[in-house]
C-alpha positions as CSV (number, residue, x, y, z in Angstrom):
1,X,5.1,6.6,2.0
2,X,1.7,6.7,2.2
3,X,-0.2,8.8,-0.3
4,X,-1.7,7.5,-3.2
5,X,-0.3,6.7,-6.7
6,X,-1.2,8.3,-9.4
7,X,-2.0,6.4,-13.3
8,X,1.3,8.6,-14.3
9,X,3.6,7.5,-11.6
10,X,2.2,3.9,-12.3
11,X,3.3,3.5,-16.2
12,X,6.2,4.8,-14.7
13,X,6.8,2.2,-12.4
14,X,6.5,-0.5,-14.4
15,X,8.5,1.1,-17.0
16,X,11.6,0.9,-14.4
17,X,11.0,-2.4,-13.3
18,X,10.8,-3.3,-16.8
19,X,14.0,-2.0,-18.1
20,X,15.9,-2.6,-14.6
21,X,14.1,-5.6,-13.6
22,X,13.8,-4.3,-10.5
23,X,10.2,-3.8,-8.2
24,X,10.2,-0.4,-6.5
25,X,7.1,1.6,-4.7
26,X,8.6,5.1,-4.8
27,X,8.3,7.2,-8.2
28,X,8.4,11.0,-7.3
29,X,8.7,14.1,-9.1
30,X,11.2,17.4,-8.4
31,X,12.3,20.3,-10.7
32,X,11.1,18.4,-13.4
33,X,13.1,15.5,-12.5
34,X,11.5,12.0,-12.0
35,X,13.2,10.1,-9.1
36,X,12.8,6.3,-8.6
37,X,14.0,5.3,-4.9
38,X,15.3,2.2,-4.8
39,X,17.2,0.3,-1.4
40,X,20.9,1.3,-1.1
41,X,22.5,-2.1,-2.3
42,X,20.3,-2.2,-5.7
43,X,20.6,1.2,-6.8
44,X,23.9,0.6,-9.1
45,X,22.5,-2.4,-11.0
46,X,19.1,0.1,-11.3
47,X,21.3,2.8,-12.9
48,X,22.9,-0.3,-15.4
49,X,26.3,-1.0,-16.9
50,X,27.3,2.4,-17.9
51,X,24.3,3.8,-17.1
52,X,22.6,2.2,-19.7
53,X,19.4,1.7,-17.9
54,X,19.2,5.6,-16.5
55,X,19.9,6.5,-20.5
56,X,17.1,4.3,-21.5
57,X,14.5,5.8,-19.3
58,X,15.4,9.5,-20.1
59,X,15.0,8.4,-23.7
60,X,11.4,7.0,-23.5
61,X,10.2,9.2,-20.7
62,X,11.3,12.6,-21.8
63,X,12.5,13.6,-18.7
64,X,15.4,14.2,-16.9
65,X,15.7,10.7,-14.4
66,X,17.7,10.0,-11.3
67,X,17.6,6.9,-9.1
68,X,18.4,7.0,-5.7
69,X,18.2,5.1,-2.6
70,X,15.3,4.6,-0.5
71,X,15.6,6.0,3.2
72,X,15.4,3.4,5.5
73,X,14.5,5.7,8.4
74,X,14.9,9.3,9.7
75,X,18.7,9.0,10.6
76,X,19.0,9.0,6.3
77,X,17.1,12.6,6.3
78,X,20.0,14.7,5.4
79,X,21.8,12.4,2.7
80,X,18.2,11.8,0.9
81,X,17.5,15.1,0.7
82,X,21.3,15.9,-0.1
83,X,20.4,13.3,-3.3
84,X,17.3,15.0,-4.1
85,X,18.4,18.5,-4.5
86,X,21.6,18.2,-5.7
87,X,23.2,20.4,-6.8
88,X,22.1,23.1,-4.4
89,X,23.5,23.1,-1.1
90,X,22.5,23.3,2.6
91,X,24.3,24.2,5.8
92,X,22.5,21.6,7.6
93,X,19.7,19.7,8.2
94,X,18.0,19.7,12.0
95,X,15.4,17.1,13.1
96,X,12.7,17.8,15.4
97,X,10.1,16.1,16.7
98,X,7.7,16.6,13.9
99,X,9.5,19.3,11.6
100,X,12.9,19.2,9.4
101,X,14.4,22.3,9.5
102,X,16.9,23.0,7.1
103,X,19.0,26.2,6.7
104,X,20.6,27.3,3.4
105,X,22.4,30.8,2.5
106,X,20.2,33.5,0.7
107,X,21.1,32.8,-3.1
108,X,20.6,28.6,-2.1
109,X,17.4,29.3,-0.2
110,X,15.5,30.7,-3.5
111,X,16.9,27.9,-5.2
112,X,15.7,25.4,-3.0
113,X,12.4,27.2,-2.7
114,X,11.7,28.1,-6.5
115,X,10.0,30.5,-8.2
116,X,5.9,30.7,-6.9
117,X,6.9,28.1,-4.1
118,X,7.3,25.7,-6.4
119,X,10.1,23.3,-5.4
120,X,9.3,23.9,-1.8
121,X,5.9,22.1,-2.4
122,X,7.4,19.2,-4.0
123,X,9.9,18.7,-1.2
124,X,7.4,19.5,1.5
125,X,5.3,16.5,0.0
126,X,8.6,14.3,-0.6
127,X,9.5,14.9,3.3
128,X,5.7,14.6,4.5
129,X,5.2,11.3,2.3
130,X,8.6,9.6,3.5
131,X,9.0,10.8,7.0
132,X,5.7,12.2,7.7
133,X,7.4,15.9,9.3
134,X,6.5,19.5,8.4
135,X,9.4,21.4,6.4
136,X,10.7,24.8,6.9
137,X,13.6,26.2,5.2
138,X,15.2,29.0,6.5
């Protein structure tokens, strides 16, 4: 990921690692959901016993939280952007050399896409930041 962080997804940072005692780099934002990526094998002691930790950081924050895992590369594609969007679905999810395609039914592509091109931004950032690709939905 390389774009800069903001003073928002900062406090926000250290808010996580506070309550989950665990360091992370990635804060992001989608349809008003904050997202904290975390690698694969910490991501259920991140959520807590219960999901007493994912509780606690809706409660301060406001917002509507999810923690996933962090993609270790581009084979991951798909099932981090499956984890991001969820529940909306895709037919599937193609890889090219510097674009991810991914094609979605009618009433699933607005959805994914969002009203003024909304949630198409955000995940057009999310893929540029992560995996540094263009994104196209079609």
């Amino acid at each position: 990921m390389e774009s800069t962080i903001s003073m928002q997804d900062m406090r926000h940072l250290n808010l996580f690692r506070d309550i989950t005692k665990i360091s992370t780099r990635f804060c992001l934002r989608y349809n008003d959901t904050i997202f904290f990526c975390v690698p694969r094998n910490l991501v259920s002691r991140a959520i807590g016993e219960n999901g007493k930790n994912s509780r606690e950081l809706n409660r301060i924050l406001g917002k509507k939280v999810r923690i996933i895992f962090s993609p270790t590369g581009i084979h991951e594609v798909g099932e981090f952007i499956k984890a991001i969007i969820d529940p909306v679905e895709f037919q599937s999810i193609e890889v090219r050399e510097n674009e991810i395609i991914i094609r979605a039914g009618a009433k699933n592509k607005a959805a994914l896409i969002g009203r003024e091109k909304r949630r198409f931004l955000e995940m057009k950032k999310i893929v540029k930041d992560f995996f540094g690709k263009e994104l196209t939905i079609v």
